[in-house]
Backbone bond lengths (Angstrom), bond angles and torsions (degrees), N, CA, C in turn:
res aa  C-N    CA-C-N  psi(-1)  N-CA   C-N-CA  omega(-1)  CA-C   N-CA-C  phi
1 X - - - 1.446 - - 1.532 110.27 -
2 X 1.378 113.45 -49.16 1.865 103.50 178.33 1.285 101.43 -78.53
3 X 1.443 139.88 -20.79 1.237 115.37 -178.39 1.379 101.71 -78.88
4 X 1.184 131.10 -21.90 1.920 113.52 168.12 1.174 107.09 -86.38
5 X 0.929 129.94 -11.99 2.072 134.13 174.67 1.787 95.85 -66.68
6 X 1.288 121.54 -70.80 1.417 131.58 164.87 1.874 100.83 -17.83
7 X 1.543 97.49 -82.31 1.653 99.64 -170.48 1.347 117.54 -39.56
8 X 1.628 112.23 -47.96 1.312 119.30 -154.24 1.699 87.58 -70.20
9 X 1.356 140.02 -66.64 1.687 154.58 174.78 1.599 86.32 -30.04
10 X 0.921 138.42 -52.25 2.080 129.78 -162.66 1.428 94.82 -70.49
11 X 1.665 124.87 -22.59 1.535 106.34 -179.99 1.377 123.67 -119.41
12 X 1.142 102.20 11.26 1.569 118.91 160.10 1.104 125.50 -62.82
13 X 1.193 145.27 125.98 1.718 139.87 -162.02 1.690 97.69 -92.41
14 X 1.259 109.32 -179.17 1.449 112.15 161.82 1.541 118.26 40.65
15 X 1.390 129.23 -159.17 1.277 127.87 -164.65 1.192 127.36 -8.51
16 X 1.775 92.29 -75.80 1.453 98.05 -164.24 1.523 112.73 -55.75
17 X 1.449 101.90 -51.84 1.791 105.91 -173.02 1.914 124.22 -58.80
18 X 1.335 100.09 -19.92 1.550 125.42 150.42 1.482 123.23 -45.12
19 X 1.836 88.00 -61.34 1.884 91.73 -163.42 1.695 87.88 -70.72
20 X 1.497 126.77 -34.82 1.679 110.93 177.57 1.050 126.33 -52.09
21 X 1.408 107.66 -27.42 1.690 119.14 -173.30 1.078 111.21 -57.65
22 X 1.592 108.79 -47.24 1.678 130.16 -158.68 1.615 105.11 -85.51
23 X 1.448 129.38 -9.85 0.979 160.12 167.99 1.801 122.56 -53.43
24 X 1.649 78.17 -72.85 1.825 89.56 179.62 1.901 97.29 -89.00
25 X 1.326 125.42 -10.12 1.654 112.49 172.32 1.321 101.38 -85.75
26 X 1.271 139.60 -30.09 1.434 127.55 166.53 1.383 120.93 -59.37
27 X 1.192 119.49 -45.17 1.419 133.83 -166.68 1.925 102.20 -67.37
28 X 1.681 106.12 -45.36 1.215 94.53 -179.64 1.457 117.02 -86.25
29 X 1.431 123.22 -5.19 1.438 128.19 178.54 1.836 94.98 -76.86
30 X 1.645 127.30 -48.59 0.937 113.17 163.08 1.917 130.91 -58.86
31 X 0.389 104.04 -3.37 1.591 108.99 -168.43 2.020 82.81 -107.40
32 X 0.958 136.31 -58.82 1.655 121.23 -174.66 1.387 105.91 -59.87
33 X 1.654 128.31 -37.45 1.536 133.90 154.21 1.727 108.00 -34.19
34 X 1.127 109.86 -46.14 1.776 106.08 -171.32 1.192 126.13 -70.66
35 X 1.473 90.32 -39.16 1.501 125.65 -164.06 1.857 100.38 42.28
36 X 1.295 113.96 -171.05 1.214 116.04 -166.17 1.279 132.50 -79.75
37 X 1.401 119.18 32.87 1.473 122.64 -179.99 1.641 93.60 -160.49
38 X 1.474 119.12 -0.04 1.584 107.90 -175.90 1.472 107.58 -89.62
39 X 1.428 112.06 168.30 1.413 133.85 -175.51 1.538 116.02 -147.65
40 X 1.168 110.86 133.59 1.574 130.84 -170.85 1.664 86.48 -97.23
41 X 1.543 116.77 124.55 1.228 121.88 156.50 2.203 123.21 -95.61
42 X 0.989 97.98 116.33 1.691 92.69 -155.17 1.443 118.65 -123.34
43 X 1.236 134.93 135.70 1.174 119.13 -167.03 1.666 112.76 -69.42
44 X 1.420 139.49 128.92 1.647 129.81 170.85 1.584 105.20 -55.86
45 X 1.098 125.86 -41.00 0.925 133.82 -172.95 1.235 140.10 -122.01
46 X 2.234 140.15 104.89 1.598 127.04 -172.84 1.143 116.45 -43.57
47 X 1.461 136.13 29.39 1.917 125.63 157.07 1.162 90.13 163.93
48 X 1.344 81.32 176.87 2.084 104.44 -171.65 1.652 95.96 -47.92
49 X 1.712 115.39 172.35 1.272 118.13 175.67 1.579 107.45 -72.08
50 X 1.579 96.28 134.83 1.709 112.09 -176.34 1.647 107.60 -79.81
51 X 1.112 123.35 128.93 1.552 129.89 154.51 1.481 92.20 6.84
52 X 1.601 103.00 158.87 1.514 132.04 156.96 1.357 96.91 -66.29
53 X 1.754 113.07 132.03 1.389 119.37 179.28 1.256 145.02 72.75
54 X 1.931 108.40 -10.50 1.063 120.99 -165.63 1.524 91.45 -103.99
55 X 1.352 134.27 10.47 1.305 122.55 160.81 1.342 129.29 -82.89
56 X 1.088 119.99 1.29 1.414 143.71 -176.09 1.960 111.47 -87.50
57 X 1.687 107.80 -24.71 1.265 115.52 152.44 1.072 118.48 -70.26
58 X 1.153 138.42 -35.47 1.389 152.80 -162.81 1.679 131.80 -97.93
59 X 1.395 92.05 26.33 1.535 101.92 -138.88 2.028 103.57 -74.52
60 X 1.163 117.99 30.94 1.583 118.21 167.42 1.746 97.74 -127.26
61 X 1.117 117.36 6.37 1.704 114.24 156.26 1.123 128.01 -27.91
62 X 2.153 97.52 -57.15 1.629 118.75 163.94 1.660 117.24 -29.30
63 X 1.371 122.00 -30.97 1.581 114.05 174.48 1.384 114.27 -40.43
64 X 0.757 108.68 -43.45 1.920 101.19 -170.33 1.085 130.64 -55.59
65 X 1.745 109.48 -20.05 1.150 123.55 -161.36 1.899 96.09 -120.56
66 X 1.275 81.91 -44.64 2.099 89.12 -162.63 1.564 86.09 -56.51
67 X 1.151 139.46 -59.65 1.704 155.82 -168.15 1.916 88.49 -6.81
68 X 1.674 101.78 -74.48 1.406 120.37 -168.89 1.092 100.06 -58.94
69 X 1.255 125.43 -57.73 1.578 126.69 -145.06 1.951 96.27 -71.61
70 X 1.288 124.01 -32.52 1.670 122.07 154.73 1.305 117.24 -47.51
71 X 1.160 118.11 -52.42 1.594 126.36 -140.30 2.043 76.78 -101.00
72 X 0.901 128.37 17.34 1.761 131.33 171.86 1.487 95.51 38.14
73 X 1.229 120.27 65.69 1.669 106.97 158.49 1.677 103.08 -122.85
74 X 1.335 102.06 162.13 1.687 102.10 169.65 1.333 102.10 -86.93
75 X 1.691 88.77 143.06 1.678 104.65 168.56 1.479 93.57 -134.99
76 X 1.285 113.89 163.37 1.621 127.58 -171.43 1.705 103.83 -155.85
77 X 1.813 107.33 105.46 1.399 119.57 174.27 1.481 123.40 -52.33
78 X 1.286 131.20 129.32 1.289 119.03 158.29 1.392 123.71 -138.34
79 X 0.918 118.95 134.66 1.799 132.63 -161.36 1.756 98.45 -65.45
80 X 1.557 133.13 153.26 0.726 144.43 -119.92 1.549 104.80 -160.15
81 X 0.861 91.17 -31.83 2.036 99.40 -163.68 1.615 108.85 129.34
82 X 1.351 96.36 -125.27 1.882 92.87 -163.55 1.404 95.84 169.05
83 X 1.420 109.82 120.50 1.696 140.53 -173.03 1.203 88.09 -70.83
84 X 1.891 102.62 145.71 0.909 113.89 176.78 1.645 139.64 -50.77
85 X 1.305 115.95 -13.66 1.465 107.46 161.65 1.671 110.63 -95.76
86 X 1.480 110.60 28.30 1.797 108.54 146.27 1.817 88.57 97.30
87 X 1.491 134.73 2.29 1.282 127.51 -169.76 1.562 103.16 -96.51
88 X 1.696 108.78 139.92 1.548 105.87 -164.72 1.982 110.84 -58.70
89 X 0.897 95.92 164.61 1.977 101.18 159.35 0.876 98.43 -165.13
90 X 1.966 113.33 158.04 1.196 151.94 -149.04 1.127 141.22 164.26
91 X 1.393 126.82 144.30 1.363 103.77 -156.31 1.841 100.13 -131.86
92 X 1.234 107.92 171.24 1.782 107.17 173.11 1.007 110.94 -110.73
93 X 1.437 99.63 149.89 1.822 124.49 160.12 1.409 124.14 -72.59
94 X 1.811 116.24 103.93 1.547 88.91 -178.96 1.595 82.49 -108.19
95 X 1.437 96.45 171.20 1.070 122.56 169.31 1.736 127.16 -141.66
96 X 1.093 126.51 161.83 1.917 116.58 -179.36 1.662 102.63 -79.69
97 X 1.095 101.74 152.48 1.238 129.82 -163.25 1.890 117.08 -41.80
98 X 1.000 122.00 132.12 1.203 109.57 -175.30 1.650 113.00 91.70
99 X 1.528 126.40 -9.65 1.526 136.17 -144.36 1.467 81.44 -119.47
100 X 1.233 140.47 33.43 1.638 125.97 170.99 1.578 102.82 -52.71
101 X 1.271 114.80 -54.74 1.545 119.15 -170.91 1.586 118.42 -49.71
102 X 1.481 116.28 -32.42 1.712 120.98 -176.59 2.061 86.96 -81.92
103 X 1.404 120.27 -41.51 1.702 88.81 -166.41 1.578 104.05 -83.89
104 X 1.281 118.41 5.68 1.531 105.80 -173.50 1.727 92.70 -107.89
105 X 1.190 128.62 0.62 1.574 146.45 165.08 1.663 103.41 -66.47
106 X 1.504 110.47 -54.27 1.248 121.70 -167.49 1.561 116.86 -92.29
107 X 1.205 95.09 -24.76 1.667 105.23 159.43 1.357 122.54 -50.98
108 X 1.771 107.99 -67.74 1.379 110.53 164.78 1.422 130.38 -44.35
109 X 1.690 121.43 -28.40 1.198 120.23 -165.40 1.846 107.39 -77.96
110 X 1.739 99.60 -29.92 1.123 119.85 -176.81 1.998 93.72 -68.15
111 X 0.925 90.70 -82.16 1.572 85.46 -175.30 0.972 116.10 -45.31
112 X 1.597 158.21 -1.38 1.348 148.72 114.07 0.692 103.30 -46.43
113 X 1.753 153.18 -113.95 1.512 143.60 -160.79 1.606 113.47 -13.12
114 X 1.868 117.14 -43.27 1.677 104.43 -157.15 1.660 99.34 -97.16
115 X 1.503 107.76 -13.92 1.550 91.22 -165.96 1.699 100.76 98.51
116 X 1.243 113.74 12.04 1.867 106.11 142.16 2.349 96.28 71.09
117 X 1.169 89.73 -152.13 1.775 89.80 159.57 1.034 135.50 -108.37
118 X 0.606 109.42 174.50 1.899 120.86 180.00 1.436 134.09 -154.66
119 X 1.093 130.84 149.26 1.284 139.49 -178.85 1.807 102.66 -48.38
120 X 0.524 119.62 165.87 2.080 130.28 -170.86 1.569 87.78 -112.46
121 X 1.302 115.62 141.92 1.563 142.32 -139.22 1.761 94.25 -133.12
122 X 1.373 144.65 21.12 1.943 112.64 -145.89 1.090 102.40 -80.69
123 X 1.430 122.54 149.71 1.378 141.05 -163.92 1.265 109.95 -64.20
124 X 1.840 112.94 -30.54 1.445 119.48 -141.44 1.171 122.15 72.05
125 X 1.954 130.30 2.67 1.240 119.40 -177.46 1.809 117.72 -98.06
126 X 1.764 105.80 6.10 1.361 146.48 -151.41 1.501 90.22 -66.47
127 X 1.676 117.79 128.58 1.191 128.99 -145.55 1.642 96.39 -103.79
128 X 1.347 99.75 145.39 1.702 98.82 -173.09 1.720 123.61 -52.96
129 X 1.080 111.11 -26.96 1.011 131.35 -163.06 2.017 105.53 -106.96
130 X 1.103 108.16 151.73 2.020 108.72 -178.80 1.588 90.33 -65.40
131 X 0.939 102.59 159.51 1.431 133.72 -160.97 1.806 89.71 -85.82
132 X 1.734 110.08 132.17 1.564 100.08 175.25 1.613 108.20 -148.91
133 X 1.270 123.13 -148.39 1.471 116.28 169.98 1.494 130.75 -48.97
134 X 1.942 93.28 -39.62 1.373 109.99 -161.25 1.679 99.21 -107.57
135 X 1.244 125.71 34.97 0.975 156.92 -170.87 1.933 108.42 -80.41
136 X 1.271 125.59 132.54 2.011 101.96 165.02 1.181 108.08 -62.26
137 X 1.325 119.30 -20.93 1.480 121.79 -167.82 1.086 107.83 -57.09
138 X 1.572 140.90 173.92 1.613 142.60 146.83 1.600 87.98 -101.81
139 X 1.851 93.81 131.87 1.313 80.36 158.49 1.146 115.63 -103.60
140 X 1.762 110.42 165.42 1.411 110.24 -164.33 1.342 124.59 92.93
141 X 1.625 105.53 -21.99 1.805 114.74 -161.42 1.830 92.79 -79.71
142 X 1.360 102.15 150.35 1.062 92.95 168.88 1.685 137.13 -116.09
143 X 2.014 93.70 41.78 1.258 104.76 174.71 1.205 135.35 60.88
C-alpha cells in the first residue's frame, strides 16, 4: 500500500507532490543534524496526558508524533514520571533512518535514570477541562 501511495504522490502535480518534496528535504537536512549517533529528544505529546475523551478536542496534538512517523524515522516512547496532578509524561527518541538500535539504546538509558514505568499516581486535583497553556500544570514540565 505505501509503495503505491509513494507512486501515486511522484505523479501528482502541485501540492501534494511539493508537500513530498519538502518532506524527504527536511528529513534529510534532519538526519545530517544527527549525523550518525545523534538523537532528537521530543515531546510524543503538546502537554501532560489530557482527560479521557478530551483528545478528540484537540485533534492536531497527533503532531508530535505523526511529524516522525512521515518523515520515516524511528522514534521510541519513554515514560518520564508524572506532572504534578499525577498525569504520565514522556518523551521520544528519534533517530535517522535505519538508527532504531541508538533510540532504543537511549530509551533504555532513560528508563534506567527515570525508573522505567509505572502505574499512574492522579492526585484527584485533575482539572475539569484537558490540560492546556493556561493550565496549573507546566506543560512539558516534567513534574
Amino acid at each position: 500500500v505505501i509503495a503505491g501511495l509513494e507512486r501515486l504522490t511522484a505523479r501528482l502535480p502541485g501540492t501534494v507532490g511539493s508537500a513530498v518534496a519538502d518532506g524527504h528535504a527536511l528529513r534529510e537536512e534532519l538526519e545530517q543534524v544527527l549525523g550518525p549517533r545523534g538523537v532528537l529528544l521530543h515531546p510524543p505529546y503538546s502537554r501532560p496526558a489530557p482527560r479521557h475523551g478530551r483528545a478528540l478536542l484537540t485533534p492536531l496534538d497527533f503532531v508530535c508524533t505523526g511529524l516522525f512517523n512521515v518523515l520515516e524515522l524511528p522514534a521510541t516512547a519513554v515514560p518520564m514520571g508524572f506532572s504534578p496532578a499525577g498525569l504520565p509524561l514522556s518523551v521520544q527518541v528519534i533517530a535517522r533512518r535505519g538508527h532504531d538500535h541508538v533510540t532504543l539504546a537511549v530509551a533504555a538509558a532513560l528508563e534506567q535514570e527515570f525508573g522505567g514505568w509505572q502505574r499512574a499516581r492522579p492526585t484527584g486535583r485533575l482539572p475539569a477541562r484537558s490540560l492546556g497553556p493556561d493550565s496549573p500544570v507546566e506543560p512539558g514540565g516534567l513534574g
